[in-house]
One Martini backbone bead per residue (centre of mass of N, CA, C, O) as a GRO file, in nm:
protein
   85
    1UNK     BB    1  -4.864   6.585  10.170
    2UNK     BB    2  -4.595   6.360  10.175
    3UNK     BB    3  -4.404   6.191   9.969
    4UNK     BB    4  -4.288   5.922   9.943
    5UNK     BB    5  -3.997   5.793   9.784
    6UNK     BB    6  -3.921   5.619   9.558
    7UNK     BB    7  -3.871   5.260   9.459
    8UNK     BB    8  -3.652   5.020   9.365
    9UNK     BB    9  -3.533   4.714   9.178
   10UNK     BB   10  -3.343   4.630   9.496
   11UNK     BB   11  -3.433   4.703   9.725
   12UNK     BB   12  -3.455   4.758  10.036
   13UNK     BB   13  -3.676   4.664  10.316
   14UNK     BB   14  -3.962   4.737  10.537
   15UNK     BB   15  -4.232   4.701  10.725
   16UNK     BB   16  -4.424   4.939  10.922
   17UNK     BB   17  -4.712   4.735  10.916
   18UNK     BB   18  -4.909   4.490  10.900
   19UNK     BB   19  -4.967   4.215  10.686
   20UNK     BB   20  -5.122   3.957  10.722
   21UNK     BB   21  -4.843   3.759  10.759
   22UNK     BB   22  -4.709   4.066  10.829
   23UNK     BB   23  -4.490   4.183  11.007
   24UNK     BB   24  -4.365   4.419  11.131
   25UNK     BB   25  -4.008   4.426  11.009
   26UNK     BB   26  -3.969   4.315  10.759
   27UNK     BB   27  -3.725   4.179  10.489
   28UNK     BB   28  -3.725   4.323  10.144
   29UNK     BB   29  -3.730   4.284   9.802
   30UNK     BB   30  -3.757   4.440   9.515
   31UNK     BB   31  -3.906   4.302   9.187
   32UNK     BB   32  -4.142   4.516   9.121
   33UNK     BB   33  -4.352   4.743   8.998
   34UNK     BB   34  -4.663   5.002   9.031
   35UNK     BB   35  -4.703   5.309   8.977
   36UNK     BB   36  -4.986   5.424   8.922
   37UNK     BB   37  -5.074   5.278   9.240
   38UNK     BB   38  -4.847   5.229   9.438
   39UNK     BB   39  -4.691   4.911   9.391
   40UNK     BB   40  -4.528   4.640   9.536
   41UNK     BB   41  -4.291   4.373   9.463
   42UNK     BB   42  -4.195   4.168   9.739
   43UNK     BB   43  -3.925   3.946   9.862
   44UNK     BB   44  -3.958   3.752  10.128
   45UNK     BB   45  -3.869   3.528  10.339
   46UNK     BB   46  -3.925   3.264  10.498
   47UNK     BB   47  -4.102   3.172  10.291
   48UNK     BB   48  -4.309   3.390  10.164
   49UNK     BB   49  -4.211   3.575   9.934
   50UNK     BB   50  -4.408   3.705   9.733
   51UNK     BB   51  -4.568   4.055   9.782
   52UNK     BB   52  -4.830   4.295   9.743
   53UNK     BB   53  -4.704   4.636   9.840
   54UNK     BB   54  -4.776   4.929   9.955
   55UNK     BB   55  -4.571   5.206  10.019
   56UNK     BB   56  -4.678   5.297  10.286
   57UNK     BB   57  -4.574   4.987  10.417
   58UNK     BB   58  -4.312   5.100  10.392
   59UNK     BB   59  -3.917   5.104  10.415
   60UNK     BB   60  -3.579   5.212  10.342
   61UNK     BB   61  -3.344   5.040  10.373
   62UNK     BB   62  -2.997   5.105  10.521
   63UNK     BB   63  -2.725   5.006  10.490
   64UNK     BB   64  -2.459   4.919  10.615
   65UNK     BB   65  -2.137   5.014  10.628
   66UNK     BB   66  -1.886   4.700  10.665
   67UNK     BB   67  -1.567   4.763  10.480
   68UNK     BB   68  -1.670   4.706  10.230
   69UNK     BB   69  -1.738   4.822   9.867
   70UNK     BB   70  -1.997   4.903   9.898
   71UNK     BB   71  -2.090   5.075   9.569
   72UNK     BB   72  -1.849   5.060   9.426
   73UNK     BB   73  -1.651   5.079   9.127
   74UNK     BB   74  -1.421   4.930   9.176
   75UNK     BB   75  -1.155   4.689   9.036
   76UNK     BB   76  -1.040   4.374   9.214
   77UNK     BB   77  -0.880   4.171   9.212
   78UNK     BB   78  -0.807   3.875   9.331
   79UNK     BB   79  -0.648   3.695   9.550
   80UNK     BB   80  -0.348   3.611   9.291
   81UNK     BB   81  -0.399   3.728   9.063
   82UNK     BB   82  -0.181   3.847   8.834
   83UNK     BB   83   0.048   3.676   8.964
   84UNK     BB   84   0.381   3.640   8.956
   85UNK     BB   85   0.630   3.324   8.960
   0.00000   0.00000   0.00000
């Protein structure tokens, strides 16, 4: 059996059975790990907040990349800085 890629402190997610009052499809993120046991505590909003989910009820999202610079290492300035009068 292939084990899923462990997800990491931020990462995006959705659930994909539903869990007690989280039906499948939720999108949140993961805030804290427990690596032993392969459960993480994920973040949903809507009210729900924190909930301990095995990773097996998870799946990494993948944000779309939206012509931001998200990922980017890239830094500058805002527009207007730095520029002289």
């Amino acid at each position: 059996m292939v084990q899923p890629q462990p997800l990491y402190v931020g990462e995006h997610v959705r659930t994909v059975v539903p869990i007690a009052e989280l039906p499948a499809g939720m999108h949140g993120i993961v805030r804290a790990i427990f690596p032993l046991c392969d459960f993480y505590d994920v973040f949903f909003s809507e009210g729900i907040g924190l909930r301990i989910v095995h990773r097996s009820a998870l799946e990494h999202l993948r944000l779309a990349q939206d012509g931001t610079m998200a990922g980017s290492t890239e830094v500058r300035p805002a527009p207007g800085v730095g520029r002289e009068r």
